[in-house]
C-alpha positions in Angstrom: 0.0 0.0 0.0 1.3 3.3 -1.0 2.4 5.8 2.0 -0.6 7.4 4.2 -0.5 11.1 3.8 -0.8 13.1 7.3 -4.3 14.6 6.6 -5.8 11.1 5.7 -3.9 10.0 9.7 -5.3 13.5 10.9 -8.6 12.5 9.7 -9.0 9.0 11.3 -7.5 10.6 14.7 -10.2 12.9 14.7 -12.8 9.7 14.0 -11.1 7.8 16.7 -10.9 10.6 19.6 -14.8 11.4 19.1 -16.0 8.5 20.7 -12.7 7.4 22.6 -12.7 6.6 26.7 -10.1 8.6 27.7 -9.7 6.7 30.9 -8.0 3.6 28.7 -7.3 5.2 25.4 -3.2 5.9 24.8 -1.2 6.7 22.0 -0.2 3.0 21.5 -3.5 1.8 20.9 -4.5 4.5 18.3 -1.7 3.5 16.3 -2.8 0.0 16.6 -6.0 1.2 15.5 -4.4 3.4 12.6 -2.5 0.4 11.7 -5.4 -1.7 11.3 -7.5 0.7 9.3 -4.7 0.9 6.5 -3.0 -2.5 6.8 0.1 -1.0 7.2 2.8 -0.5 9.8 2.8 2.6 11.4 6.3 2.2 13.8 8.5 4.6 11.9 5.8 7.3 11.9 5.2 6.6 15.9 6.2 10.4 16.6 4.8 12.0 13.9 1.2 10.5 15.0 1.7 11.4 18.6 2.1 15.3 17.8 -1.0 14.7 15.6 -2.6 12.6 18.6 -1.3 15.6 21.3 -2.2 18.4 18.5 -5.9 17.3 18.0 -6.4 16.4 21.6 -5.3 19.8 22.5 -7.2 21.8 20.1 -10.5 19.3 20.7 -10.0 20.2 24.5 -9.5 24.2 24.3 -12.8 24.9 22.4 -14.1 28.5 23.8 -17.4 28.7 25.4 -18.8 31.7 24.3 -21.9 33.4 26.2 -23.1 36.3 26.2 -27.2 38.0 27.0 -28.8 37.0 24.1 -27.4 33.6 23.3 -25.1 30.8 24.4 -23.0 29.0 22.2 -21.4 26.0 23.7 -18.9 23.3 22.0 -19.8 19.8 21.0 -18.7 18.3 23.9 -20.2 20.0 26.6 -23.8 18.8 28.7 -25.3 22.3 28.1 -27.7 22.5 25.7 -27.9 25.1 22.7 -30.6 27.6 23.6 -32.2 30.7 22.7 -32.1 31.7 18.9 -28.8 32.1 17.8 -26.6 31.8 14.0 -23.1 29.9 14.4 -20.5 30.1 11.9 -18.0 26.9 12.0 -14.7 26.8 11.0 -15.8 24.2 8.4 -18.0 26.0 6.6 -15.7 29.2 6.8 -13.7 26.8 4.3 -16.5 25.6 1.7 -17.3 28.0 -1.5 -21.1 28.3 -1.8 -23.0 31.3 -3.8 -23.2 33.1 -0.5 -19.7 33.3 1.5 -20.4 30.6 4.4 -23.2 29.0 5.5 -25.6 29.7 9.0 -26.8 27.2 11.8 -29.7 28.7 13.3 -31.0 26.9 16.3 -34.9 27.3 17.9 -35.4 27.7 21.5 -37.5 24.5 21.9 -34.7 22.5 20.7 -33.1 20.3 23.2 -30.6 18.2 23.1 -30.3 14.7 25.0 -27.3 13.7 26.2 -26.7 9.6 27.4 -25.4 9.5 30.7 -21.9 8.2 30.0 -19.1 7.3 32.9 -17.2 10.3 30.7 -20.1 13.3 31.3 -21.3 12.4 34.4 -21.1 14.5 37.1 -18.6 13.9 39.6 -17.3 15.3 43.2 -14.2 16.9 43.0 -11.5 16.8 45.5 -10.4 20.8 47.3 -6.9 20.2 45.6 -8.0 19.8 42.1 -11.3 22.5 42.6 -9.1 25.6 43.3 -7.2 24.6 39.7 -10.7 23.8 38.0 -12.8 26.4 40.0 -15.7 24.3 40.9 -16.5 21.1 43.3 -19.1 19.2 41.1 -19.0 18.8 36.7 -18.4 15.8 34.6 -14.5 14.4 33.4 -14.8 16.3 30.0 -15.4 19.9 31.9 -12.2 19.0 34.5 -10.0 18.0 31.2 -11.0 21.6 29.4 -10.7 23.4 32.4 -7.1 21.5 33.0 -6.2 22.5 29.4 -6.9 25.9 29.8 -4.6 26.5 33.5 -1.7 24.3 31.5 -2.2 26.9 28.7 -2.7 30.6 30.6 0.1 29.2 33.0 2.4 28.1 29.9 3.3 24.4 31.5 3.4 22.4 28.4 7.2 21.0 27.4 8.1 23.3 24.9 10.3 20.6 23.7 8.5 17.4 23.8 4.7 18.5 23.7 3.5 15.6 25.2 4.2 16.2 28.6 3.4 18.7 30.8 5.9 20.4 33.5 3.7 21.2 36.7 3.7 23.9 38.3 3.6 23.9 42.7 0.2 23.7 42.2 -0.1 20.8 40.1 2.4 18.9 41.5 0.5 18.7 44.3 -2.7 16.9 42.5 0.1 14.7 40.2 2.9 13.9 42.9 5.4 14.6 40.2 7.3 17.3 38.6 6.2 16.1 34.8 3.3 14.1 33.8 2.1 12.6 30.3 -0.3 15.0 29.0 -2.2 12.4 27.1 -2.8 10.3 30.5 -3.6 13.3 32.4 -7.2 12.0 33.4 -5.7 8.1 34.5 -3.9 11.0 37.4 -6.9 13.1 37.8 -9.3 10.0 38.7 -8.5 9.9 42.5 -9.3 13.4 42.5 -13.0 12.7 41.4 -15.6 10.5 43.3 -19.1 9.4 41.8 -21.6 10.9 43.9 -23.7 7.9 44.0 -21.4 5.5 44.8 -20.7 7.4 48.6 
């Protein structure tokens, strides 16, 4: 089989992170994955699909919530539900040519959207340590993760060498008990942190 190009292993990333438990999920086992989609072995590009693995989950988990009076836009991944009337521009349809220059979403007020109660947007207690960081004591594993993203972000804690690991701060030392963690097993670290209400 001829060579994959990197948007074709961008593309099936992408595929594989939207329903992924990031709980059990690792870099190892999206390759595997990779590897079995194109029948092909994928060991001499290992690095090249971990900064696409570290690049898509970083972008997937920094999506801005934007709110405002009249509206509230909120990304895919979070439990609130679109409401009021509102027009959304994505960045996909920035990119397609149509007569008019992009295309508009517009969403009713009696639209609600259903979300399955999965072990990934339940929510969970969260421990003092890890609510000062995350500013808030009760939200599901995918609000701690963005919320995570965005202190390791503002505070500039990311490896600027290896992108894949993060260099704590005081702070996050604290929650980690280490100096550097894996960014991509981040939540595996974060669990003892977070306690199903139901289970007390």
């Amino acid at each position: 089989m001829a060579s994959v190009s990197a948007d074709k292993l961008r593309h099936e990333i992408q595929i594989i992170l939207k329903d992924a438990d990031f709980n059990t999920l690792s870099s190892k086992k999206v390759r595997q994955m990779l590897e079995g989609i194109f029948q092909c072995d994928f060991t001499e590009r290992k690095k090249e699909i971990d900064d696409i693995l570290m690049s898509e989950i970083t972008t997937r988990d920094i999506t801005p919530i934007l709110t405002s009076t009249s509206c509230q836009i909120v990304d895919n991944q979070s439990q609130k539900p679109l409401d009021q009337q509102t027009t959304v521009e994505t960045p996909q349809q920035e990119n397609c040519s149509t007569t008019s220059n992009s295309r508009k979403r517009q969403t009713t007020p009696s639209l609600k959207i259903e979300r399955r109660k999965t072990c990934y947007n339940k929510e969970l207690d969260i421990s003092d340590q890890l609510a000062c960081i995350v500013n808030g004591h009760r939200m599901p594993r995918s609000e701690v993760v963005k919320r995570m993203w965005v202190y390791i972000k503002e505070h500039k804690l990311l490896d600027p060498v290896n992108k894949q690991y993060i260099n704590c701060d005081e702070t996050l030392s604290k929650i980690f008990g280490r100096r550097r963690v894996r960014a991509f097993g981040m939540l595996k670290d974060l669990a003892r942190h977070m306690s199903d209400p139901d289970k007390q």
